[in-house]
DSSP file (Angstrom, degrees, kcal/mol; ACC not computed):
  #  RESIDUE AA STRUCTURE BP1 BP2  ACC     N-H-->O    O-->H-N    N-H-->O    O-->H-N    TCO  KAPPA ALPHA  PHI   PSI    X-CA   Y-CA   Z-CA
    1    1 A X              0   0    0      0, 0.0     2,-0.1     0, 0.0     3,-0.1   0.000 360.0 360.0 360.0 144.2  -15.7  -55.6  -77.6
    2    2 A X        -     0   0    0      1,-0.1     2,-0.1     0, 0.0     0, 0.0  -0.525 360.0-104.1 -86.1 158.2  -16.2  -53.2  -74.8
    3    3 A X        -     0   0    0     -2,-0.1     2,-0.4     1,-0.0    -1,-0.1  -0.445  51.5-125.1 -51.3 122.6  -16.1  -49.1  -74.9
    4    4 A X        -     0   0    0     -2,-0.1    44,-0.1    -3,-0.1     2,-0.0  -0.926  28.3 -99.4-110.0 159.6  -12.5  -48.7  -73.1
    5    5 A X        -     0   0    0     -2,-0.4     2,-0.3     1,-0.1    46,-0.1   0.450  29.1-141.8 -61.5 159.3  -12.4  -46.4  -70.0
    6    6 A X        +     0   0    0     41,-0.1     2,-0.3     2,-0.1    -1,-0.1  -0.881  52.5  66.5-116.3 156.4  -11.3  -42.9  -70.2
    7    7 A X  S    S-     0   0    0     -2,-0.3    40,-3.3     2,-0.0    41,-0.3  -0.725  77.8 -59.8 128.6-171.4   -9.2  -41.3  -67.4
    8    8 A X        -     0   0    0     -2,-0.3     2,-0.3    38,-0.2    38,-0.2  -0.577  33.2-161.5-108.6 171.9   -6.1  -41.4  -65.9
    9    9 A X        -     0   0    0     36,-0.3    36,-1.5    -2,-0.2     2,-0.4  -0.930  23.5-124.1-156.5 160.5   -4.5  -44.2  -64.0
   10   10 A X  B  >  -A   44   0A   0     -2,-0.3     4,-1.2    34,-0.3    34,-0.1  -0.806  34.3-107.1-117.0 138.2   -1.5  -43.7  -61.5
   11   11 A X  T  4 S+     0   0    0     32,-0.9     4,-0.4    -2,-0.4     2,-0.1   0.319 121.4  55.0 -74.3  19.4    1.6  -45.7  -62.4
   12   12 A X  T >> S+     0   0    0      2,-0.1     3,-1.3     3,-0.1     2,-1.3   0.699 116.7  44.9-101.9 -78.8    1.2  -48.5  -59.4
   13   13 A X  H 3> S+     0   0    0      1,-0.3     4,-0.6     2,-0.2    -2,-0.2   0.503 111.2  48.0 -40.9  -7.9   -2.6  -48.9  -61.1
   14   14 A X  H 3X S+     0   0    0     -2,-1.3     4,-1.9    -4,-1.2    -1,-0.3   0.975 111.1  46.7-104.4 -61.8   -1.0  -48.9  -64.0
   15   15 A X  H <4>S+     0   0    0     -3,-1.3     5,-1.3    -4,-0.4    -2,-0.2   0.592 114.9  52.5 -22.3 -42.3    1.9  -51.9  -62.5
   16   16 A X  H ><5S+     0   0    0     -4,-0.6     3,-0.9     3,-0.2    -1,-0.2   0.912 110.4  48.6 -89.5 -46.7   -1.5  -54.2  -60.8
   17   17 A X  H 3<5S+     0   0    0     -4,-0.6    -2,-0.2     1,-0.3    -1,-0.2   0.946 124.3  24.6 -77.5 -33.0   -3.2  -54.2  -64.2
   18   18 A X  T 3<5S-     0   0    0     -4,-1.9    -1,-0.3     2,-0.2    -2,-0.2   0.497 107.4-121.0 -97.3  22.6   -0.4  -55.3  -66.5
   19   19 A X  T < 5 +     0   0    0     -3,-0.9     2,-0.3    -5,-0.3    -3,-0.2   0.925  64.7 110.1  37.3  61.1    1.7  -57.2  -63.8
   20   20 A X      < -     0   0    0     -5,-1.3    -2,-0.2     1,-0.1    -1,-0.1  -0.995  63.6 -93.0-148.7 158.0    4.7  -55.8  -63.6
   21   21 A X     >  -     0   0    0     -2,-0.3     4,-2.3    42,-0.2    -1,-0.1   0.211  39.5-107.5 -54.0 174.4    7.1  -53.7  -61.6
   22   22 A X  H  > S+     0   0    0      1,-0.2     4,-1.8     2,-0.1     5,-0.2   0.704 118.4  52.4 -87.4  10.1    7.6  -50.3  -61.7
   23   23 A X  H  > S+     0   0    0      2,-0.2     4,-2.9     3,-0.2    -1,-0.2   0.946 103.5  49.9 -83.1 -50.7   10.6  -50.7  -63.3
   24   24 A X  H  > S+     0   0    0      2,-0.2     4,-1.0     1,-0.2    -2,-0.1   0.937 116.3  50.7 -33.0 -54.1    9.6  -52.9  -66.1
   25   25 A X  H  X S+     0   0    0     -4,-2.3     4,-1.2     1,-0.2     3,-0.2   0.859 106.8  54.5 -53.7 -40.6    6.7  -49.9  -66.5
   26   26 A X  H  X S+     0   0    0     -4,-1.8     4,-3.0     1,-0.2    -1,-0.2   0.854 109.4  47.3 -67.0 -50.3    9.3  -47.4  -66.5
   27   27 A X  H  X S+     0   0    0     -4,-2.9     4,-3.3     1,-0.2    -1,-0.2   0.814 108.3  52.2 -73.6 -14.9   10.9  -49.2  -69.3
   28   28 A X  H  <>S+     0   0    0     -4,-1.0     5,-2.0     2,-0.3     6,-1.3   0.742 112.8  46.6 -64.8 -45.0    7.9  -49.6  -71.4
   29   29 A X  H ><5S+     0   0    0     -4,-1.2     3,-1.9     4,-0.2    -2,-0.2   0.873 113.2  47.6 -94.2 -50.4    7.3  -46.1  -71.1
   30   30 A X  H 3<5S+     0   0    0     -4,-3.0    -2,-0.3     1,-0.3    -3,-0.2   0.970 108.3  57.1 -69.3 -56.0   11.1  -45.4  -71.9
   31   31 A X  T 3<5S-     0   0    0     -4,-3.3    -1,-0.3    -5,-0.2    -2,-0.2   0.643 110.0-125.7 -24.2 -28.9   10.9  -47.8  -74.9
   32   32 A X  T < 5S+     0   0    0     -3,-1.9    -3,-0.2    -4,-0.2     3,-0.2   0.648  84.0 119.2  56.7  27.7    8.1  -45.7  -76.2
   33   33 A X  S   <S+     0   0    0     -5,-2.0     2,-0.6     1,-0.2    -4,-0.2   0.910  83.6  34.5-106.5 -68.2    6.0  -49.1  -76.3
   34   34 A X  S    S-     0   0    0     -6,-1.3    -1,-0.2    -9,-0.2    -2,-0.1  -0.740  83.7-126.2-131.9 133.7    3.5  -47.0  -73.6
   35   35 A X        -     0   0    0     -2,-0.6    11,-0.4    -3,-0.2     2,-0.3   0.511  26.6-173.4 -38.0 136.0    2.6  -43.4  -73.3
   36   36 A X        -     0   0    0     -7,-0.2     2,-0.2     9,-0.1     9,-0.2  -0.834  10.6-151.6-119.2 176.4    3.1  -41.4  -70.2
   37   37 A X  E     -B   44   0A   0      7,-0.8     7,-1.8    -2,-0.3     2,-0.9  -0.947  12.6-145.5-134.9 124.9    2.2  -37.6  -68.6
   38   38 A X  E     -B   43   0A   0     -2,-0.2     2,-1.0     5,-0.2     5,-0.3  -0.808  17.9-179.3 -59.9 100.9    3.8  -35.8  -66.3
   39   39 A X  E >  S-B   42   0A   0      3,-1.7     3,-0.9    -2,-0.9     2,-0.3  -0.644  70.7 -46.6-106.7 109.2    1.2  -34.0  -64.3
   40   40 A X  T 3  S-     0   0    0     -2,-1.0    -3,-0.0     1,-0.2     0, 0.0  -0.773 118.4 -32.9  71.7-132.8    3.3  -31.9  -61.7
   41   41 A X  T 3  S+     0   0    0     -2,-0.3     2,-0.3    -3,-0.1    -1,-0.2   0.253 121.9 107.6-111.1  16.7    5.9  -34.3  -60.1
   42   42 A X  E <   - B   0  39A   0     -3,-0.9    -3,-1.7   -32,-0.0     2,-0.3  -0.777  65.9-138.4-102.2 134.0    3.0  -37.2  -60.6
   43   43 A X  E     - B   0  38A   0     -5,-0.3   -32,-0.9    -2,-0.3     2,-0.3  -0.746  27.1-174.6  13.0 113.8    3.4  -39.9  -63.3
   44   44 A X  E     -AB  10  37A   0     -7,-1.8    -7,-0.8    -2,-0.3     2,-0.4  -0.990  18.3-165.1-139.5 141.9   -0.1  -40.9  -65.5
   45   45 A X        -     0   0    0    -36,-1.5   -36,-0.3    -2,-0.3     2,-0.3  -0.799  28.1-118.3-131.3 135.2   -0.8  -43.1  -67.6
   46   46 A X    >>  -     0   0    0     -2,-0.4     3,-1.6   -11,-0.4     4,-1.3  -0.700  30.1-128.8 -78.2 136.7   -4.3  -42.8  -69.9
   47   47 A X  H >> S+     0   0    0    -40,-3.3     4,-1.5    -2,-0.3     3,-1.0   0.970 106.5  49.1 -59.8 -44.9   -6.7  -46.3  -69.0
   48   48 A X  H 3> S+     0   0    0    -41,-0.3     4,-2.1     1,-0.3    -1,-0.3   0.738  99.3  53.0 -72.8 -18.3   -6.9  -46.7  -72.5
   49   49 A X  H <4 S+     0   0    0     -3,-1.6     4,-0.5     1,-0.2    -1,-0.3   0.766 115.9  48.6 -82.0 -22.2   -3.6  -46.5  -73.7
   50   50 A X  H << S+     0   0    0     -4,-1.3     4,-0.4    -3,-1.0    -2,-0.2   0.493 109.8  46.9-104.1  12.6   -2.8  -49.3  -71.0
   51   51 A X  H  X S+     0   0    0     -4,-1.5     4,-3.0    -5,-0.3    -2,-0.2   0.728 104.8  61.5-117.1 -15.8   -5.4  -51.5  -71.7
   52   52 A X  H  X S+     0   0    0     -4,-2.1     4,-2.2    -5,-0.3    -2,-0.2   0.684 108.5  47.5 -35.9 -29.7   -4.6  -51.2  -75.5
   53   53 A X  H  > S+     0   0    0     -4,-0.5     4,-2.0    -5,-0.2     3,-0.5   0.953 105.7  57.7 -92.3 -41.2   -1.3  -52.6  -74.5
   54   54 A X  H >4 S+     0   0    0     -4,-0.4     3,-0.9     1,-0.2    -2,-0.2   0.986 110.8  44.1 -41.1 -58.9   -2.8  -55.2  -72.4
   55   55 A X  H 3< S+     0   0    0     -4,-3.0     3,-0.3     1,-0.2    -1,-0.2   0.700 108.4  53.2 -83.2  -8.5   -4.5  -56.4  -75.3
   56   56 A X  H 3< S+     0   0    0     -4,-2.2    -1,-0.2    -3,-0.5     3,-0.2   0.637 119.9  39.5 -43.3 -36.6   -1.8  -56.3  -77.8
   57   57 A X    X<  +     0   0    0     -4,-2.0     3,-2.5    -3,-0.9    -2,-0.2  -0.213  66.8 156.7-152.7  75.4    0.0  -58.2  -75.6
   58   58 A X  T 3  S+     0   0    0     -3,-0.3    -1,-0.1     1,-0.3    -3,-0.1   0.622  82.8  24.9  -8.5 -64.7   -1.7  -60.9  -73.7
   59   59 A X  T 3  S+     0   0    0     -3,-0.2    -1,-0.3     2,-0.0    -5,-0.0   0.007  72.3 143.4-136.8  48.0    0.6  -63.0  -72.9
   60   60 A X    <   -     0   0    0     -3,-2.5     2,-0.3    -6,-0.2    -3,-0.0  -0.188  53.4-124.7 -63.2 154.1    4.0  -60.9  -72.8
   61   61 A X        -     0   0    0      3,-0.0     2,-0.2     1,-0.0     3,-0.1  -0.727  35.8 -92.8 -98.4 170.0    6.1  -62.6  -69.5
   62   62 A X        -     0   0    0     -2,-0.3     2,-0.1     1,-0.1   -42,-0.1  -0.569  51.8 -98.1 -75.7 145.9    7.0  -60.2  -67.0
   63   63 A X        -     0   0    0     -2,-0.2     2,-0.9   -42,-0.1   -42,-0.2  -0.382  24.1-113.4 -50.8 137.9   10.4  -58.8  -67.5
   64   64 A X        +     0   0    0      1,-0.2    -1,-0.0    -2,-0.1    -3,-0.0  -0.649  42.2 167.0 -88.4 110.6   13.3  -59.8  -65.9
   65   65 A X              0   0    0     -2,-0.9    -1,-0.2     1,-0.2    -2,-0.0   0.471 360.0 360.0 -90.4   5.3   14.3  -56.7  -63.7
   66   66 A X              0   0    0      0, 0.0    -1,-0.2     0, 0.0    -2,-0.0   0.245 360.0 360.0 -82.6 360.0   17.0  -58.1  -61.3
C-alpha cells in the first residue's frame, strides 16, 4: 500500500478524484462522511482524508443530485 499524499486539495480536485459534483461533495462534507477547512473564503479538503474515502468506498455510485 502506498504512503498517502499530504496537502491540501481544492474542492473541484477534490469533485475529479471521487467523481462527483460539487453538490454531492458538499453533501459528504455536510454528512460528516468527509472533512473539510475553511481557509479564508476557500474550501480544502486534506489528500488524504479524500483518498481514505476513495478507498473505503470504491464503488459508491454517484449521487443523484437533480
Amino acid at each position: 500500500m502506498k504512503a498517502p499524499r499530504s496537502g491540501w486539495m481544492s474542492a473541484a480536485q477534490a469533485c475529479r478524484r471521487l467523481h462527483v459534483s460539487r453538490t454531492t461533495l458538499l453533501h459528504l462534507i455536510d454528512d460528516g462522511e468527509l472533512p473539510a477547512y475553511r481557509i479564508g473564503w476557500m474550501l480544502r479538503l486534506l489528500i488524504e482524508d479524500v483518498e481514505a474515502y476513495r478507498e473505503a468506498h470504491p464503488s459508491a455510485p454517484p449521487r443523484d443530485d437533480g
